[in-house]
N, C-alpha and C positions, 0 to 999 in steps of 0.2 A: 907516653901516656900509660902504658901498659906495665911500663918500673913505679909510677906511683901507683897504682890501684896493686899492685904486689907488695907494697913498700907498706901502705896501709892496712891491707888485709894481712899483714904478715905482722906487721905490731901491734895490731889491735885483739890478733889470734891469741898471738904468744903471751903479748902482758897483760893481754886485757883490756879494756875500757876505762882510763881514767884522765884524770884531765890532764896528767903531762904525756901520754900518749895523744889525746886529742891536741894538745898543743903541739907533739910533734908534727900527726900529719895535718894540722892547720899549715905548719911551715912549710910543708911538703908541698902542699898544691901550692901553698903562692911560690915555691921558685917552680915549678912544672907547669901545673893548667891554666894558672894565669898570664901565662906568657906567650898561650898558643892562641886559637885563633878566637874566633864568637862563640862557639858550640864548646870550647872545653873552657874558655872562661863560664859559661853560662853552668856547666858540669860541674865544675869547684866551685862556683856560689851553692849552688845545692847540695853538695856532700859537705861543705863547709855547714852551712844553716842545719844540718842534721846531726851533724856532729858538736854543735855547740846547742840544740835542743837539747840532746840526749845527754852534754855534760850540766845541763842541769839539775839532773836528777842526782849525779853525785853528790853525795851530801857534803864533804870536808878534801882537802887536796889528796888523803892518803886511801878515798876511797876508790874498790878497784871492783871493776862487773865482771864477772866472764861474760863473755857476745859470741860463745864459738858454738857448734853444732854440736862438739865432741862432747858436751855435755849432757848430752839428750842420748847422743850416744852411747855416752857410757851408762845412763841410767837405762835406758833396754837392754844393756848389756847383762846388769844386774839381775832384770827380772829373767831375762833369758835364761842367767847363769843359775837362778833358784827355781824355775819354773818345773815343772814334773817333765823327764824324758820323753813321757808315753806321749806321742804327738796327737793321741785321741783325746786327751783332756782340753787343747784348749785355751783358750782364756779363761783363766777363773779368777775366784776375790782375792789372788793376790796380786792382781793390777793394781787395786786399794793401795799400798803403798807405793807407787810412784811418784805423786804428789809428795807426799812426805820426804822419802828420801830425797827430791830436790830442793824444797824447804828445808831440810834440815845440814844442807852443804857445807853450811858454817856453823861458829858454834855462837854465834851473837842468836843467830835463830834458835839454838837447842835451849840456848836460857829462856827467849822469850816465850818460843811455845813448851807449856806442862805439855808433855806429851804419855808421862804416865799417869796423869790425869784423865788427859782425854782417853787413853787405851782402858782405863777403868769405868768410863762413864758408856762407852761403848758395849752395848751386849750382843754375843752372835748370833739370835736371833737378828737382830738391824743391818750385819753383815749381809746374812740369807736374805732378808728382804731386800737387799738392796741388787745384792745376784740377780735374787730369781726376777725384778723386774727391768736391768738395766743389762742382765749377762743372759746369751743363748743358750741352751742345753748343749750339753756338748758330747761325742759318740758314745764316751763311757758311759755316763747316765744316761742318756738312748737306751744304750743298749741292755742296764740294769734294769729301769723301768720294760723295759720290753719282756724280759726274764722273770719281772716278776708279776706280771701277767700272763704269763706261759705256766707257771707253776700253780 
């Protein structure tokens, strides 16, 4: 039981989510958990039915999902990797593009969304506004604001 949930989780990781993947491990469970006993037949009906939900959202045979976590991961990688050293700032408005950079992973997305469109329609006031009611203060500006009421 334990080589097929590795057997899927490892093809589904590596190639992705598409339907001759889901067609592999469809075959997968029927020579493995169909074979076992109530509880793992009852187990491959329902990774089966979820995995054939989920391939219908693939549009065409040659479409492929990434489904892995590493992807989330590597976009906080990103922000981490541009984020300001100083650990006193924070989270600030360049969370703002995390959305985006995983929208824009492919490039079928980069034609459909104008994105220097939208970066033009956008003014930094709407940024600020959106900071100051959705982001905390963070020590730095504490601590500015504090100075310049000491002054």
């Amino acid at each position: 039981m334990n080589l097929t949930f590795n057997s899927i989780e490892k093809d589904c990781k590596q190639k992705g989510l598409s339907k001759e993947t889901i067609s592999q491990c469809l075959e997968n469970i029927q020579d493995s958990l169909f074979r076992g006993n109530t509880r793992m037949r009852m187990l491959g009906e329902a990774i089966c039915q979820f995995l054939k939900e989920e391939g219908k959202i693939l549009e065409n045979e040659k479409n492929v999902c990434n489904n892995s976590s590493d992807i989330i991961e590597s976009t906080f990688g990103m922000y981490k990797y541009r984020k300001s050293a100083n650990k006193l700032y924070g989270v600030t408005s360049l969370i703002l593009f995390l959305p985006a950079y995983g929208h824009l992973s492919s490039t079928k997305n980069v034609k459909d969304m104008a994105v220097k469109k939208h970066l033009e329609n956008v003014k930094l006031c709407q940024i600020k506004q959106w900071a100051d009611e959705h982001l905390i203060d963070n020590l730095v500006t504490k601590r500015r604001n504090t100075l310049k009421i000491a002054v």
